[in-house]
Kinemage of the C-alpha trace (Angstrom):
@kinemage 1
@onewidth
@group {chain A} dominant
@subgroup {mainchain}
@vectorlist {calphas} color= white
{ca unk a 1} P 11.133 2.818 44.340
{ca unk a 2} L 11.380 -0.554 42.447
{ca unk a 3} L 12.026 -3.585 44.752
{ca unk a 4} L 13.339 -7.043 44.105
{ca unk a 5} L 13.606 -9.854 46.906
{ca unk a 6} L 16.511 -9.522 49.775
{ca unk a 7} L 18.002 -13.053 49.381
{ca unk a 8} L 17.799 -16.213 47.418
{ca unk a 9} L 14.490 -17.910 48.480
{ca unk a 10} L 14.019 -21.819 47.820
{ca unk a 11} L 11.056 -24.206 47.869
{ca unk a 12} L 10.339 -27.692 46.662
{ca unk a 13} L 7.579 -29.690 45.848
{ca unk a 14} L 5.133 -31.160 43.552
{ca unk a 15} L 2.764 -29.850 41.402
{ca unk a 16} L -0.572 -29.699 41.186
{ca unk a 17} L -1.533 -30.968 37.756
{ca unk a 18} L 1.230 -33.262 36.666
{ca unk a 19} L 2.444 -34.534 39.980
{ca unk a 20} L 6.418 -33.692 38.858
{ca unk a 21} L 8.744 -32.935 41.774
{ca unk a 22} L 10.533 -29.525 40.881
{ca unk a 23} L 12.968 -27.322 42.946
{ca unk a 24} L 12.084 -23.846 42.323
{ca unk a 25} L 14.446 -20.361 43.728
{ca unk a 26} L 13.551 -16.928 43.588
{ca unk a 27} L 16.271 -14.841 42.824
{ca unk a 28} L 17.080 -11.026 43.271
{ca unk a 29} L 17.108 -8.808 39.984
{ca unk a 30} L 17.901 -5.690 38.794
{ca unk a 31} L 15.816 -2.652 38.401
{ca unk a 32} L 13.737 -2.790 35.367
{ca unk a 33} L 14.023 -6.271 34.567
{ca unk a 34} L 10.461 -7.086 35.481
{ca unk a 35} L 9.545 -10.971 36.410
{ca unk a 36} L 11.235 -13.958 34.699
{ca unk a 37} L 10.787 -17.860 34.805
{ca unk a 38} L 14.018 -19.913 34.055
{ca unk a 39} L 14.210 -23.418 33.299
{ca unk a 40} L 17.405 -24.441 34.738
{ca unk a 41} L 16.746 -28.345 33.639
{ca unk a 42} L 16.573 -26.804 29.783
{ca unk a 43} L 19.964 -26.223 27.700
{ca unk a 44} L 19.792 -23.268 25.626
{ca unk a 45} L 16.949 -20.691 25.537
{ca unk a 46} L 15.311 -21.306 29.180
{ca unk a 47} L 14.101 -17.757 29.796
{ca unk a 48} L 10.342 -17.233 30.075
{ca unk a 49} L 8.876 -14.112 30.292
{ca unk a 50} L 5.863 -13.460 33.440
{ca unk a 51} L 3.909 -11.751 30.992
{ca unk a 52} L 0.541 -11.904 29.299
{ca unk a 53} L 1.459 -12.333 26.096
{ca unk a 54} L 3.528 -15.786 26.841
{ca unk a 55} L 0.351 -17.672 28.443
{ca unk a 56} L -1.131 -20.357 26.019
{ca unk a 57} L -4.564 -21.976 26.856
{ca unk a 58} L -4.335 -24.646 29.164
{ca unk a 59} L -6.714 -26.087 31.857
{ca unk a 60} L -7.403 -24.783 35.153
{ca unk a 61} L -4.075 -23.172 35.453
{ca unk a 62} L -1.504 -20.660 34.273
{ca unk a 63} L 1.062 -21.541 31.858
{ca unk a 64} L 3.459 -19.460 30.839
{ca unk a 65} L 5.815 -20.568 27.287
{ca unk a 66} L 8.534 -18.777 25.302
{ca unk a 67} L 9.095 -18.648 21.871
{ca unk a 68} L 11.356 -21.854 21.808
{ca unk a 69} L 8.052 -23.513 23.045
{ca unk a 70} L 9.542 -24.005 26.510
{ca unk a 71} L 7.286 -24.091 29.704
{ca unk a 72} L 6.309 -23.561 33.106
{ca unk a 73} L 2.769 -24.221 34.632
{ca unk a 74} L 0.629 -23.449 37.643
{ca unk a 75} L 2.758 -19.717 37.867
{ca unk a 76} L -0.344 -18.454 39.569
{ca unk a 77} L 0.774 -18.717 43.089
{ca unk a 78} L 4.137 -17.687 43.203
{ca unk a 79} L 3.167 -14.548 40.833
{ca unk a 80} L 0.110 -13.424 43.678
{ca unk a 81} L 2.839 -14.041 46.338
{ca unk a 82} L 5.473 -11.724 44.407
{ca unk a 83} L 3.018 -8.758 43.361
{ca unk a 84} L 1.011 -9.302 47.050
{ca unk a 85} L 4.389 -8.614 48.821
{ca unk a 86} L 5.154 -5.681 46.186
{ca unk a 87} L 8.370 -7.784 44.666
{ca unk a 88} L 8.535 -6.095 40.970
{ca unk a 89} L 11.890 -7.429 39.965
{ca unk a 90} L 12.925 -11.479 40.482
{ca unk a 91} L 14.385 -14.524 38.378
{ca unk a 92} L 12.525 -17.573 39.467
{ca unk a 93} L 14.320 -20.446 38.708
{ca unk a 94} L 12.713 -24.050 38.086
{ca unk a 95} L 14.340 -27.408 37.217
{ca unk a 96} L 10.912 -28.700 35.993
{ca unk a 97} L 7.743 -28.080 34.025
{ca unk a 98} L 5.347 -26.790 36.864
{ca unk a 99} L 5.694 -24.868 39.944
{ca unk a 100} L 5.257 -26.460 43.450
{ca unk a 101} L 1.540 -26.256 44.593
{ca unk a 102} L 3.454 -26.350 48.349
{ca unk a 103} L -0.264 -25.977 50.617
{ca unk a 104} L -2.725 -24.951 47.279
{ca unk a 105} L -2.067 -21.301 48.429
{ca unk a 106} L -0.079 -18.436 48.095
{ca unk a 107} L 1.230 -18.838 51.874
{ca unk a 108} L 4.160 -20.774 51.776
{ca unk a 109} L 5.855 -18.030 49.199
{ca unk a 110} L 4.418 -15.039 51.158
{ca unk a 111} L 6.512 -16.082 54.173
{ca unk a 112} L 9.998 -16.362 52.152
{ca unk a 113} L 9.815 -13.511 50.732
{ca unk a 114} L 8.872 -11.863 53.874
{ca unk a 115} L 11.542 -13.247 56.044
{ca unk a 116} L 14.069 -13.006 52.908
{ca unk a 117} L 13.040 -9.132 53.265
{ca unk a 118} L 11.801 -7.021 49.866
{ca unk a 119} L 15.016 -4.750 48.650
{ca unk a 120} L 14.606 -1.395 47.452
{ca unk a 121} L 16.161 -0.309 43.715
{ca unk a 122} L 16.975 3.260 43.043
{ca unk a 123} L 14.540 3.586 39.724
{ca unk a 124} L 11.030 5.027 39.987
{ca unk a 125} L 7.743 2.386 39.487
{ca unk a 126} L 6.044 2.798 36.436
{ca unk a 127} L 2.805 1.322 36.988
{ca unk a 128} L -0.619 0.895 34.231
{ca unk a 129} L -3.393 3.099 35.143
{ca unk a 130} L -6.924 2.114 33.307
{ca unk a 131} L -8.701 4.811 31.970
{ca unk a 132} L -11.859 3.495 30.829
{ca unk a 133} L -13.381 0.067 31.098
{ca unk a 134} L -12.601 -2.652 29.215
{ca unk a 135} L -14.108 -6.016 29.103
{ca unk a 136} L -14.577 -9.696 28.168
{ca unk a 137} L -16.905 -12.214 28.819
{ca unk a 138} L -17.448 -16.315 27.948
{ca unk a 139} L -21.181 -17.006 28.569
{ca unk a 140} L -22.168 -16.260 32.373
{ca unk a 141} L -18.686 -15.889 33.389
{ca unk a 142} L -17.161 -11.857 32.486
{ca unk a 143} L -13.817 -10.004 33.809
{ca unk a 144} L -14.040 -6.047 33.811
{ca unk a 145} L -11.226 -3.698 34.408
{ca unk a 146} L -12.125 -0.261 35.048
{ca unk a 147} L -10.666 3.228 36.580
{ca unk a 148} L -9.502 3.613 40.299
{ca unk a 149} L -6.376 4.858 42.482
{ca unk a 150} L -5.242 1.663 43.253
{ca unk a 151} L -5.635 -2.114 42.777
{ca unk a 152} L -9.020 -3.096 43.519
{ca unk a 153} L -10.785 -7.048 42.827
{ca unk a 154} L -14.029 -7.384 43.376
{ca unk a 155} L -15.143 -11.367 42.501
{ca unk a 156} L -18.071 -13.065 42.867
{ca unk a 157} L -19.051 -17.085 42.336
{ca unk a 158} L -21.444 -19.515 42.276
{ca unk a 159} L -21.451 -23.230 42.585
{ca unk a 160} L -24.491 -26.034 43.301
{ca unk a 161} L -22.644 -27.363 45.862
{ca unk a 162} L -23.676 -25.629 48.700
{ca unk a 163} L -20.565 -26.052 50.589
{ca unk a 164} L -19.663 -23.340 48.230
{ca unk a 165} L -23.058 -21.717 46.841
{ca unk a 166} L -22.860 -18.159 46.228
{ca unk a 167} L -19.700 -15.550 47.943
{ca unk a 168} L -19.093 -12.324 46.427
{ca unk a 169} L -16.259 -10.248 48.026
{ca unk a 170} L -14.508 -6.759 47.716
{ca unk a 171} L -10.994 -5.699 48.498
{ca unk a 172} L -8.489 -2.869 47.906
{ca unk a 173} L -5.009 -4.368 47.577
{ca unk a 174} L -3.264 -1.782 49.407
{ca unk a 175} L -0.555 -1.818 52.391
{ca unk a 176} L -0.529 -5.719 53.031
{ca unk a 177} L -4.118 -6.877 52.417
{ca unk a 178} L -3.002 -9.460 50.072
{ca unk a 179} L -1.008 -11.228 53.008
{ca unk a 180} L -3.657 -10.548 55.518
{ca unk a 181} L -6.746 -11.206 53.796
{ca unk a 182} L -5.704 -13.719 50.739
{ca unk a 183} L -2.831 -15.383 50.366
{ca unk a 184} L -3.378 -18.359 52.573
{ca unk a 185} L -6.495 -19.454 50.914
{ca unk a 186} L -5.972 -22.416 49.104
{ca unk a 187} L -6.716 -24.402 46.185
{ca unk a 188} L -10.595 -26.048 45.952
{ca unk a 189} L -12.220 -28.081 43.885
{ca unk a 190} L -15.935 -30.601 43.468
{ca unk a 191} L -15.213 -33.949 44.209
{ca unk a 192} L -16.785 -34.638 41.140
{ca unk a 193} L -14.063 -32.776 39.268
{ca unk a 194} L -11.100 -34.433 40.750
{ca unk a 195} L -12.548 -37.781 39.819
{ca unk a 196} L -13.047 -36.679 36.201
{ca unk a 197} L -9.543 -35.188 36.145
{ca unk a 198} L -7.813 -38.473 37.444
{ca unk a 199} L -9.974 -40.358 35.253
{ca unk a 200} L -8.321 -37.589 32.353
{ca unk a 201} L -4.766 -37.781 33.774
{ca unk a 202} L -4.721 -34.643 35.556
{ca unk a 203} L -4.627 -33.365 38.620
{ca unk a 204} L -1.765 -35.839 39.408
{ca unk a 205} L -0.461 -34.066 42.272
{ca unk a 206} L -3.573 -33.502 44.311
{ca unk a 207} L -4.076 -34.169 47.642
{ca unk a 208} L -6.070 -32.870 50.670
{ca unk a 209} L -2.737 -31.252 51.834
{ca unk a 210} L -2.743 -29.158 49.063
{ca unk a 211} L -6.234 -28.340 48.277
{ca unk a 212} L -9.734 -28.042 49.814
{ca unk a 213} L -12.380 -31.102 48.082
{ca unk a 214} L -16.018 -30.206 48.459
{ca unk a 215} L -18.844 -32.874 47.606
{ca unk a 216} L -22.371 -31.292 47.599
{ca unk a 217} L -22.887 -29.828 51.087
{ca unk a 218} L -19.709 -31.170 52.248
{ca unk a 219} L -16.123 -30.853 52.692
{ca unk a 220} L -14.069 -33.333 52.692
{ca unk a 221} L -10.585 -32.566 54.442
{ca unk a 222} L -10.984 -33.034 58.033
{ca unk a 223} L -10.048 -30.044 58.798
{ca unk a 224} L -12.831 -27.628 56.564
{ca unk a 225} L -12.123 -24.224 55.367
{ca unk a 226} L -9.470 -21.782 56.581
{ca unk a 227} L -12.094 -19.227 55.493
{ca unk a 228} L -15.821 -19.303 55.442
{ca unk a 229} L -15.795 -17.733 52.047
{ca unk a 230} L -12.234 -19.294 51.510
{ca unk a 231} L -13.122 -20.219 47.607
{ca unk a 232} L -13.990 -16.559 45.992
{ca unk a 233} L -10.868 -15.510 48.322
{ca unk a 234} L -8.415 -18.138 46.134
{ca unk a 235} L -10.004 -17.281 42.965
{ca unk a 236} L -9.218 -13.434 43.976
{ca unk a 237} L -5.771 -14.922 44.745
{ca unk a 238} L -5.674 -16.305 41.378
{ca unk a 239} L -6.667 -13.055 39.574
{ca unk a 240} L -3.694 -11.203 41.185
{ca unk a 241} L -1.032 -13.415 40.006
{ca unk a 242} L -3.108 -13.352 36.966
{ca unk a 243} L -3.148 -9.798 36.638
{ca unk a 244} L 0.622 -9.255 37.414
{ca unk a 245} L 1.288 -10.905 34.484
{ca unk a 246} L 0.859 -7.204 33.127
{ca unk a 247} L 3.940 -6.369 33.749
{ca unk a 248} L 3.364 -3.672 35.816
{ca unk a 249} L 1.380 -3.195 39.057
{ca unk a 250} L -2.422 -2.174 37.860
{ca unk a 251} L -4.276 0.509 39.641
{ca unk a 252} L -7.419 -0.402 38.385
{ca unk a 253} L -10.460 -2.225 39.681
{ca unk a 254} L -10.577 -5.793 38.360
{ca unk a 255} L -14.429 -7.442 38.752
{ca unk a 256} L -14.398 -10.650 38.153
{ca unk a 257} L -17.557 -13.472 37.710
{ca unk a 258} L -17.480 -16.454 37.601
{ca unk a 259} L -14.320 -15.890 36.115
{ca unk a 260} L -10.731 -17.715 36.028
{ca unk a 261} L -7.636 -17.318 34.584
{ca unk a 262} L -8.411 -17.689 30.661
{ca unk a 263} L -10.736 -14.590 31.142
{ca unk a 264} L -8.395 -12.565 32.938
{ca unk a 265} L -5.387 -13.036 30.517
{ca unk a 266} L -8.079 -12.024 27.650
{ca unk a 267} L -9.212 -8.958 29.399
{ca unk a 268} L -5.184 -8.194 29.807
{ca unk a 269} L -4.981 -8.495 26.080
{ca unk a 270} L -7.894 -6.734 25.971
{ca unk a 271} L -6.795 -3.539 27.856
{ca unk a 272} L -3.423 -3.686 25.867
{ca unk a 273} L -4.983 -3.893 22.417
{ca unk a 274} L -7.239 -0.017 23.192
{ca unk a 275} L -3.930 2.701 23.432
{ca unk a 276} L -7.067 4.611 25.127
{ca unk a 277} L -7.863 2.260 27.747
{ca unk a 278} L -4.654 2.854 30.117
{ca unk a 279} L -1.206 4.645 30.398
{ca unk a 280} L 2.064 3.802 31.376
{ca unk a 281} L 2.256 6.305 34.678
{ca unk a 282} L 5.759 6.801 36.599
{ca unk a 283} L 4.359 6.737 40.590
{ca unk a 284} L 5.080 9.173 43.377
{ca unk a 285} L 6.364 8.206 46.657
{ca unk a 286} L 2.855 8.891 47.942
{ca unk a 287} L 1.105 6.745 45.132
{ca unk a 288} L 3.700 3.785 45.711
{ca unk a 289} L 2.315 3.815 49.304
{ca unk a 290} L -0.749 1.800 47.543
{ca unk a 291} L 0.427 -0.235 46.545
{ca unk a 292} L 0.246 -4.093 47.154
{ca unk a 293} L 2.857 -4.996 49.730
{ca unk a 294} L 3.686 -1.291 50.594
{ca unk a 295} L 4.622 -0.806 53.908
{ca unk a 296} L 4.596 -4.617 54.984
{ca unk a 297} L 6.677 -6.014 57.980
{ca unk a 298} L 7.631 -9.711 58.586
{ca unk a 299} L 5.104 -9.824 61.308
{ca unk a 300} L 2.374 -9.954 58.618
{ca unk a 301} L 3.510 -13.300 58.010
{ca unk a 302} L 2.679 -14.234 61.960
{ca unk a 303} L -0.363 -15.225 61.605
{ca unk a 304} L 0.118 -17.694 58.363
């Protein structure tokens, strides 16, 4: 069955790139009405579509726009934490131009929606099945979606600093591994990045209580990784509120290297351009049981 969030869920913050203090809610929907942004701080068309095909370039983040050229950045979280905890149906509302970075990961958002509870719809899941790869790549980074029973990422970096250095990791998505394994990695970044991106005017909301700074073989925050291999577990983090941007759960296995979220939205446009590539496929109960955020109970969220 289709689901959509229990209750109203609220957060506030500021976010990550331009530093702008927002209010965002997450609203419950109707069957079929798939994911929406609205800007509540914009009169007249406010509605932004979570899909693919409404992300414009922008760096080191997500940004979705609509046709009247209105926007909302940094979705990337909040989407991971809806498709991680299996929420197919919400309205998020926003009364500013980027979504809260809260702790740099998805964690903050798993746990409202958890406690809010995740409310069955009487309509069936239609969900995109790849049948044959399909790929993209941008010089040593590629993104590759190919064939599998459920939602699969498989993601693999490499960095100089050997704080980071090389982590590869594999995971199926099913029956609550997003919450358990994922969602409260957070945010990281080179030291030498963030000083470029102040220097450039970005990164305006960054702080070590919202994302993890690493400086050769070091890191700084006091406290050091939630993780050992906490970075390739955000950037698989990333890729699933990436990849829900489909509009549809994926059962598919996504590999990513090296890759972030301009690849993945190409390789979505990529899948969607072949009519060969995948089908639209209405799900069983016993195929709904893998998927992401199947089965999950608000004592997932105990451990966060």
């Amino acid at each position: 069955m289709q689901t959509t969030v229990g209750n109203v869920i609220r957060f506030a913050g500021n976010g990550l790139h331009a530093g702008t203090f927002a209010r965002l809610s997450i609203h419950p929907a109707d069957a079929n009405h798939g994911i929406w942004f609205r800007r509540t701080d914009i009169n007249g068309n406010g509605m932004i579509a979570a899909r693919h095909d409404s992300v414009e370039a922008s760096p080191l983040n997500t940004l979705l726009v609509n046709e009247a050229g209105v926007a909302v950045a940094t979705v990337e979280h909040v989407m991971a934490a809806l498709s991680g905890c299996g929420v197919l149906n919400a309205v998020v509302e926003i009364d500013g131009p980027e979504v809260p970075i809260l702790d740099g990961s998805a964690a903050e958002f798993v746990r409202a929606i958890l406690a809010a509870g995740v409310r069955k719809l009487d309509a069936p899941v239609h969900a995109i099945e790849v049948l044959r790869n399909v790929a993209v790549d941008d010089g040593r980074a590629s993104a590759t979606l190919s064939p599998a029973e459920e939602l699969e990422i498989d993601f693999a970096i490499d960095f100089d600093d050997a704080a980071i250095g090389c982590q590869h990791k594999v995971l199926r998505l099913s029956n609550g591994t997003f919450v358990r394994e994922l969602c409260d990695s957070r945010t990281f970044c080179r030291k030498v990045d963030v000083d470029r991106m102040h220097a450039a005017g970005r990164a305006l909301g960054g702080t070590l209580s919202n994302a993890v700074v690493v400086d050769g073989a070091s890191v700084v925050n006091p406290e050091g990784f939630r993780h050992a291999d906490e970075a390739v577990r955000h950037k698989m983090l990333d890729a699933m509120g990436d990849l829900a941007l489909a509009g549809a759960p994926i059962l598919g296995r996504y590999t990513g290297i090296r890759a972030g979220h301009a690849l993945t939205n190409r390789l979505l446009h990529r899948l969607f351009e072949d009519p060969l590539a995948y089908r639209i496929r209405t799900l069983d109960a016993a195929s709904c049981r893998l998927l992401p955020g199947a089965g999950l109970e608000n004592d997932y969220f105990a451990h966060l």
